[in-house]
MIFI-682838 format. One record per residue: x, z, y of N, C-alpha, C in turn; residue number from 1. Coordinates in steps of 0.02 Angstrom, whole numbers, plus 50000, padded with zeros to 5 digits. Example, Ala and Ser with C-alpha at 12.3 -4.5 7.8 and 13.67 -1.06 7.14 Angstrom:
MIFI-682838
n.u_n.w_n.v_ca.u_ca.w_ca.v_c.u_c.w_c.v_k
50660_50390_49716_50615_50390_49775_50660_50390_49835_1
50642_50354_49888_50684_50357_49947_50645_50394_50002_2
***
This chain:
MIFI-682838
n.u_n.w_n.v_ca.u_ca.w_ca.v_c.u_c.w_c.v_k
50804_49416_49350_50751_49422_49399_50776_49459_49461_1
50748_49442_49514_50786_49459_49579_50726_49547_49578_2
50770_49609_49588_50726_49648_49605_50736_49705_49656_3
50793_49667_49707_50800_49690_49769_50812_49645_49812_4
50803_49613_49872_50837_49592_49920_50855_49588_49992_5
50932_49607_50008_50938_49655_50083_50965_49573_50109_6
50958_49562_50159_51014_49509_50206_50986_49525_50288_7
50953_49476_50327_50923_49467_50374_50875_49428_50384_8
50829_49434_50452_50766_49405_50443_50790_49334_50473_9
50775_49282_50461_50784_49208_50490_50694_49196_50531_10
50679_49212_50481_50595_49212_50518_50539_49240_50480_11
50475_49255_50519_50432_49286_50495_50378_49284_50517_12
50336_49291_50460_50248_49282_50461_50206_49345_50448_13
50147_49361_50472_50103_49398_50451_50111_49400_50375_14
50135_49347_50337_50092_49344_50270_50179_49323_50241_15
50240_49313_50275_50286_49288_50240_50359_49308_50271_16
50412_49309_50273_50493_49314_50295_50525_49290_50254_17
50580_49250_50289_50640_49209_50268_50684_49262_50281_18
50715_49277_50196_50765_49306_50204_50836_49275_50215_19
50885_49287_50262_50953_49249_50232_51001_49291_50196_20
51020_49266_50155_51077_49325_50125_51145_49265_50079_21
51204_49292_50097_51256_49263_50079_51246_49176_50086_22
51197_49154_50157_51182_49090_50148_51142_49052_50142_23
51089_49079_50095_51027_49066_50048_50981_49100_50099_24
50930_49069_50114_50846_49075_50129_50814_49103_50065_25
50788_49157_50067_50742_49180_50032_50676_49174_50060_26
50607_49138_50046_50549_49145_50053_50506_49215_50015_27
50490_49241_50044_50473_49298_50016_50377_49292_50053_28
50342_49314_50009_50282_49338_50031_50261_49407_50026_29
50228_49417_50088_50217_49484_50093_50158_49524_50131_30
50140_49576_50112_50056_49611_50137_50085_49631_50220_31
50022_49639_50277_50034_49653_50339_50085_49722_50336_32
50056_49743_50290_50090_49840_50287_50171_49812_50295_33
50176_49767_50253_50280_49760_50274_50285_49733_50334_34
50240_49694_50352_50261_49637_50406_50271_49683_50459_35
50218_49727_50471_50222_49774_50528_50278_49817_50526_36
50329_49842_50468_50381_49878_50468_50455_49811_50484_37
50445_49759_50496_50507_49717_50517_50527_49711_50548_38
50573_49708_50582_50606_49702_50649_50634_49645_50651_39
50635_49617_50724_50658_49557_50743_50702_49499_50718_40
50687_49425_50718_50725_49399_50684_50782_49406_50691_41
50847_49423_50663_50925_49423_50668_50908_49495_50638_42
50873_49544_50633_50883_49602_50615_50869_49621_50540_43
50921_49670_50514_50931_49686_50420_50870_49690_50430_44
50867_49675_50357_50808_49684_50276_50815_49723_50246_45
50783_49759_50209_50795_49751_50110_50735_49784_50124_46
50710_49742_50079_50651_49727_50025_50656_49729_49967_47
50589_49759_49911_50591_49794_49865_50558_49718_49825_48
50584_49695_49772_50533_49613_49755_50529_49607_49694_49
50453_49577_49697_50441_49574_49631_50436_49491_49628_50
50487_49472_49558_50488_49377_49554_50423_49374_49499_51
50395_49310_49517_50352_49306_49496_50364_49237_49465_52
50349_49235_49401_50401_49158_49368_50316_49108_49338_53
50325_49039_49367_50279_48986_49336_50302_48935_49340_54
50287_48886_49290_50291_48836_49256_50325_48799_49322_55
50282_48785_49366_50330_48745_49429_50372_48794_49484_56
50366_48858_49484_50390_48872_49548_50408_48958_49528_57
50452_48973_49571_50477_49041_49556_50443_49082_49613_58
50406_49134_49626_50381_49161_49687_50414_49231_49685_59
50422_49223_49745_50438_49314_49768_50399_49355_49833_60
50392_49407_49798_50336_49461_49828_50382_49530_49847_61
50384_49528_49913_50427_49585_49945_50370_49636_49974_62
50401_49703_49974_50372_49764_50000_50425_49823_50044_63
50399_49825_50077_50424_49862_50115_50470_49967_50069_64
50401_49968_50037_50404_50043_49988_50384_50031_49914_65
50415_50074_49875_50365_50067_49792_50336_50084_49788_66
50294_50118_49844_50213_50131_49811_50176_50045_49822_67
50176_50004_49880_50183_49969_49892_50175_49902_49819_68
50256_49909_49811_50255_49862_49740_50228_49895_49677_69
50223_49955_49656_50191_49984_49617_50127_49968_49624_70
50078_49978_49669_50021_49948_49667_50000_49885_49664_71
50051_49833_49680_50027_49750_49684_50050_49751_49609_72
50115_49790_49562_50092_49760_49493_50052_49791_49462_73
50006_49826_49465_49958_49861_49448_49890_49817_49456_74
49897_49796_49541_49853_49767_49548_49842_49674_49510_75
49914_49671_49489_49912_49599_49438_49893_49602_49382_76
49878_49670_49363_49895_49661_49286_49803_49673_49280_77
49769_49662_49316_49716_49678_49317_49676_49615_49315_78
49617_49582_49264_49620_49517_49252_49583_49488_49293_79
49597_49417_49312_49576_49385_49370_49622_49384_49406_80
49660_49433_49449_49693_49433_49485_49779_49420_49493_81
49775_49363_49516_49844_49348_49518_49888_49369_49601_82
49945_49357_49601_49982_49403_49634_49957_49366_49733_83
49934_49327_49731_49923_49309_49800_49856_49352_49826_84
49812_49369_49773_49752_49393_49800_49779_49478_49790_85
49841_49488_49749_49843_49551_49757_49875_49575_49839_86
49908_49516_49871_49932_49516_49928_49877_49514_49966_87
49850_49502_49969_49745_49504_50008_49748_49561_50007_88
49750_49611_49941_49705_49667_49935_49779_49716_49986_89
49807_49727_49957_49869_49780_50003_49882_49746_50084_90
49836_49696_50089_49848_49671_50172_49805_49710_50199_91
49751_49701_50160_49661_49715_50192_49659_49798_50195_92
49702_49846_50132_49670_49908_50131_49757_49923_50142_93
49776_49978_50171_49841_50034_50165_49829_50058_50101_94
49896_50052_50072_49896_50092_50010_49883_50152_50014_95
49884_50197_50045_49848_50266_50022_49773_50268_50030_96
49726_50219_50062_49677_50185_50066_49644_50156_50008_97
49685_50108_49993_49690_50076_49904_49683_50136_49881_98
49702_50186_49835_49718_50228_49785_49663_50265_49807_99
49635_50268_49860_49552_50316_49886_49514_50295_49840_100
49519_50228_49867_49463_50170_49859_49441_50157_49784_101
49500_50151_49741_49499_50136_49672_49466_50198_49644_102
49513_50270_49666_49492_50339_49628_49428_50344_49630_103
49400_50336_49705_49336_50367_49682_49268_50300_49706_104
49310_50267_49639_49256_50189_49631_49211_50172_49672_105
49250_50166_49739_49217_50149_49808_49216_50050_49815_106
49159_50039_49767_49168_49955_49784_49144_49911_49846_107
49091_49966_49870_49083_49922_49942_49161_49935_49998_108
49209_49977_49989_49264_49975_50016_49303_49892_49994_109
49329_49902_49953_49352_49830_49915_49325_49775_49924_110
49269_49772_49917_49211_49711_49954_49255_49673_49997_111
49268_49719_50085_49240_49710_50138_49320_49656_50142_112
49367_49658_50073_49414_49620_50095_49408_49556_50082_113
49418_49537_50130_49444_49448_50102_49465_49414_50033_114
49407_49378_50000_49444_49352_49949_49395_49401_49880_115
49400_49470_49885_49366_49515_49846_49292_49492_49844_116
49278_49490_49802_49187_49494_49762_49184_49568_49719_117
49123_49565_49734_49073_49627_49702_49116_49620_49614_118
49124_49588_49570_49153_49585_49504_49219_49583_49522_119
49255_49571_49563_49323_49574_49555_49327_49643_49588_120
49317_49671_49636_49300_49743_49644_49290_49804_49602_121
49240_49777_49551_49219_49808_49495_49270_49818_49441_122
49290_49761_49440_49366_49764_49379_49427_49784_49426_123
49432_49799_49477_49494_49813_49487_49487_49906_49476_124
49430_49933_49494_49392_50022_49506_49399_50003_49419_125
49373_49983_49351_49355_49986_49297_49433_49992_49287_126
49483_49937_49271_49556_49959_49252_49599_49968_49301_127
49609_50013_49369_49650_50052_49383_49622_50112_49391_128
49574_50131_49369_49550_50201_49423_49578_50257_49375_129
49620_50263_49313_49639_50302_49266_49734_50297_49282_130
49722_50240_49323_49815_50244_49317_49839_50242_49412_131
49801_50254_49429_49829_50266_49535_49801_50324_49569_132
49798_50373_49532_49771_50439_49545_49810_50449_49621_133
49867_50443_49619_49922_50438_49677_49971_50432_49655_134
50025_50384_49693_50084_50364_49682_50142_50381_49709_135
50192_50411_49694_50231_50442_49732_50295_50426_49743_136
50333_50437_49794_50375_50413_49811_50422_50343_49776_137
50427_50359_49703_50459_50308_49669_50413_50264_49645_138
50351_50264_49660_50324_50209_49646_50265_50241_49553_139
50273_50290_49573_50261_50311_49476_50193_50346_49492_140
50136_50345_49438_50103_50401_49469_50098_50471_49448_141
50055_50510_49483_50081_50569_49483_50018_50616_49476_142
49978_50674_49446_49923_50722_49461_49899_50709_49545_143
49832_50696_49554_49821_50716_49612_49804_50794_49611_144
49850_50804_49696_49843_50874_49705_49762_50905_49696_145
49768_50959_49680_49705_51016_49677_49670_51024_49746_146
49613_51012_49739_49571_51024_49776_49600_51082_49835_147
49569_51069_49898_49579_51132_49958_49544_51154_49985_148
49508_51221_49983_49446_51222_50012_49437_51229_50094_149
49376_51175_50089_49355_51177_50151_49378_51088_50182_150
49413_51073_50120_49412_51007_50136_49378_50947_50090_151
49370_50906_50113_49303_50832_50067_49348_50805_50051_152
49318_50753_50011_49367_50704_49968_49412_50664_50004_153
49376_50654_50060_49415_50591_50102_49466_50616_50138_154
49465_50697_50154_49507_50729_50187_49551_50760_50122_155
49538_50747_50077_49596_50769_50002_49635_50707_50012_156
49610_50644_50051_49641_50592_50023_49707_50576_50056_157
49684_50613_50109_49733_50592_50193_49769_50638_50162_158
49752_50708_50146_49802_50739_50124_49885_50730_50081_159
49832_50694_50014_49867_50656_49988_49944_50591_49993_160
49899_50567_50053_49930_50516_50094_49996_50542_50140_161
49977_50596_50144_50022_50644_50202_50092_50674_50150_162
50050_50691_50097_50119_50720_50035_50161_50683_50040_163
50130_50594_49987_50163_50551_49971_50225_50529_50019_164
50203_50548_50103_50258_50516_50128_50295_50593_50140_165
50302_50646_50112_50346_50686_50114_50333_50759_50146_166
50286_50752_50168_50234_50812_50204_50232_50856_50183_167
50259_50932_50182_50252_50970_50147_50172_50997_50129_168
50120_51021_50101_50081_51031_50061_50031_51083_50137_169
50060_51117_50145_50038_51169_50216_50020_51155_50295_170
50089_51077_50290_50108_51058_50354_50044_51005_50359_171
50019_50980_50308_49975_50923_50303_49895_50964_50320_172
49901_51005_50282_49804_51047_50295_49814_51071_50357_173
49885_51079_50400_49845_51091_50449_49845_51054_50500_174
49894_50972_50510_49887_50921_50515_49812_50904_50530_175
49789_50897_50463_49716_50860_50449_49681_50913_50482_176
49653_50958_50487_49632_51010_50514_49636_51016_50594_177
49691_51003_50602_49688_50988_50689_49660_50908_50733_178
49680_50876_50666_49640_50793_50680_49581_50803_50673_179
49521_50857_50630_49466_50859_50625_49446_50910_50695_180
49474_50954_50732_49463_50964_50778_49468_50956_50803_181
49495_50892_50847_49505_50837_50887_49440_50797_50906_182
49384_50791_50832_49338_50753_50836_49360_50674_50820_183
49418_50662_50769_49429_50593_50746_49357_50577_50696_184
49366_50524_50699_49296_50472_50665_49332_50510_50597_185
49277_50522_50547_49283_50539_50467_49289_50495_50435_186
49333_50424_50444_49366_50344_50424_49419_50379_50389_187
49445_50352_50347_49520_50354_50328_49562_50348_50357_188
49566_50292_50396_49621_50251_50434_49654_50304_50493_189
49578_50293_50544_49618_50346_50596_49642_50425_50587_190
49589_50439_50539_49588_50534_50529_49685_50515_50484_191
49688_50486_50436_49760_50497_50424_49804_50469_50484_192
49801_50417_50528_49839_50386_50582_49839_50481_50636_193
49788_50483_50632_49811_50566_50713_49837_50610_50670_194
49802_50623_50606_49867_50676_50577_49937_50685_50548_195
49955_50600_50533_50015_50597_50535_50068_50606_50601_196
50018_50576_50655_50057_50592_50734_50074_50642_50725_197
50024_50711_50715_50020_50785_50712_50080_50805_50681_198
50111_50778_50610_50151_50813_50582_50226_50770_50577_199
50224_50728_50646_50295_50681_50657_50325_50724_50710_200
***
């Protein structure tokens, strides 16, 4: 099973990249979160891939990080869901977004993606919400950190989000803390997008 692959980009889609390597075109599919980390066609790869083997066709699913692929096989092994709609779900939500979303069985979040229904929502919060507490660097998961006072769940989450990519624990509360005095919207998206600026 193929479960790395570096060459160069030949071309690329929102939803896909041709890898070349020693020759060979690799078709790879993949969530916006990688697409947006690619650089120009002619420019290196490596991608993290998961092969996906059926009766007619061999598929491969590239990611940019292992939290990334850690969550799309997580998110396969979850029934109903096969690996294209798990590419829906890590397009539609950022993984540190995902792992909010699941923890604290937020199904009108999951809804709002493409492809997701109210029951497939439901089963994805029913069997992952015990195993994506947060995922860390290698892809494994890990205790979510202890509560901080003076901060809400959603601001534990960014927190969270801020660790995972290497943040030291101090540098992040006060990160988030200066994005909340800024007056960022109380969204996930942006309040972690200004406090990561904060602590780059």
């Amino acid at each position: 099973m193929i479960a790395h692959l570096t060459g160069r980009i030949f071309e690329k889609h929102p939803n896909q990249v041709v890898i070349e390597a020693a020759g060979v075109g690799y078709d790879v599919q993949i969530p916006i979160s990688t697409y947006t980390r690619l650089g120009d066609p002619g420019a290196a790869v490596s991608l993290r891939i998961h092969t996906h083997v059926r009766e007619d066709a061999l598929l491969l699913f590239g990611f940019a990080t292992a939290e990334e692929k850690a969550l799309f096989e997580r998110l396969i092994s979850v029934s109903g869901i096969g690996p294209r709609l798990a590419i829906a779900v890590l397009s539609g939500l950022a993984a540190p977004e995902l792992v909010a979303a699941i923890r604290n069985s937020d199904v009108q979040r999951l809804v709002r993606i493409p492809g997701v229904g109210k029951k497939t929502a439901e089963r994805i919060v029913l069997e992952l919400k015990d195993k994506v507490a947060v995922i860390d660097a290698a892809g494994k998961p890990v205790p979510a950190p202890e509560a901080a006072p003076g901060f809400t769940t959603l601001e534990m989450d960014v927190l969270s989000a801020l660790q995972n990519l290497g943040c030291s624990r101090p540098a992040a509360e006060e990160a988030v803390r200066k994005a909340k005095q800024k007056g960022v919207e109380p969204v996930f998206e942006p309040l972690f997008r200004s406090a990561l600026a904060l602590v780059r």
